[in-house]
C-alpha positions in Angstrom: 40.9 -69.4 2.3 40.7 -68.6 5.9 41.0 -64.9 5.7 38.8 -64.5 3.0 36.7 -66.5 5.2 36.8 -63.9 7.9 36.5 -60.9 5.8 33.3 -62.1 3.9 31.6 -63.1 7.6 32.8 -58.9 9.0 31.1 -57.6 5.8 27.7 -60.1 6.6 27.9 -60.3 10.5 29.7 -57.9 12.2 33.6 -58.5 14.0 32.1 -60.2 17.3 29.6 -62.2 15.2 32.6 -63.3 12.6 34.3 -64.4 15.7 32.3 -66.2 17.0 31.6 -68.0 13.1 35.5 -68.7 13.0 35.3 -70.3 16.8 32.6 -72.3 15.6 34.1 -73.2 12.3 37.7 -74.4 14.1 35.6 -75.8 16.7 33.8 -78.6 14.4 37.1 -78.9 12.2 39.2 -79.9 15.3 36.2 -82.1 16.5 36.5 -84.0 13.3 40.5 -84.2 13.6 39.7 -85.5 16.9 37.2 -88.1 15.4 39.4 -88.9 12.0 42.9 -89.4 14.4 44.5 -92.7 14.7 47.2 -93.9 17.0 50.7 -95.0 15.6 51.9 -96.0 18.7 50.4 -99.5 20.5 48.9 -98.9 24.4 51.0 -99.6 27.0 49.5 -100.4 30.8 49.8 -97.5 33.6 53.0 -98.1 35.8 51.7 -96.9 39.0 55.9 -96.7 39.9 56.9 -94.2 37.5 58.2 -90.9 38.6 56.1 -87.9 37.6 58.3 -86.1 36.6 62.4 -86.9 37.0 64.6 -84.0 38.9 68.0 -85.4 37.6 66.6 -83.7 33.7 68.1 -80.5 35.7 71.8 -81.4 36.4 72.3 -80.6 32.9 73.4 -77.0 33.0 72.2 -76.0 30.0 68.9 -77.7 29.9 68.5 -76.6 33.8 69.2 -72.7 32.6 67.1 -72.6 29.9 64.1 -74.1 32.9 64.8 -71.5 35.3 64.8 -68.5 32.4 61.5 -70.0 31.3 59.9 -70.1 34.7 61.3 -66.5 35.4 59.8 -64.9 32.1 56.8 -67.0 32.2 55.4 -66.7 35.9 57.6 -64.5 37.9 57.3 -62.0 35.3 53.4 -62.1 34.5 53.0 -61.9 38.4 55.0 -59.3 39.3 53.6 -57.5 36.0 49.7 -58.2 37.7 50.9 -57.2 41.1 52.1 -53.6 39.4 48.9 -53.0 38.0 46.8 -53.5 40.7 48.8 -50.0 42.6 
C-alpha cells in the first residue's frame, strides 16, 4: 500500500511534495501508536544509586570486541571520513 502511496502523490505533487505527504502521513501514524501504546511492564521508582552504565559488561572478550569494532566503524570511521573531505 505504501508504495503505491508514494507513486500516486509523485504523479499529483511532485518528489519533494510526496516527501513531505509520506513525513506527514508516518508522522500522525506514529503519533497515534504513541497514543494507542500500553505498558506491560508495572513502574518501578528511580534508584538514584544505580550505575549508568556498568564497565564490568566489557571483561567479556567477545562482547568487549564486538564494542570496540562498533565504536571504530561507527565514530572513528565517520570522523576521519569528515576530516578527509574537508582537504
Amino acid at each position: 500500500m505504501f508504495p503505491f502511496f508514494v507513486l500516486r502523490i509523485i504523479e499529483d505533487v511532485g518528489f519533494a511534495g510526496a516527501m513531505r505527504y509520506t513525513a506527514l502521513f508516518i508522522g500522525i501514524l506514529l503519533a497515534g501508536a504513541c497514543v494507542l501504546v500500553k505498558s506491560r511492564l508495572s513502574h518501578k521508582k528511580w534508584n538514584k544509586d544505580l550505575k549508568w552504565f556498568d564497565f564490568r559488561l566489557l571483561t567479556d572478550k567477545a562482547f568487549g570486541l564486538y564494542t570496540l569494532g562498533a565504536f571504530l566503524v561507527m565514530y572513528v570511521h565517520d570522523e576521519t571520513a569528515l576530516l578527509y573531505s574537508l582537504f
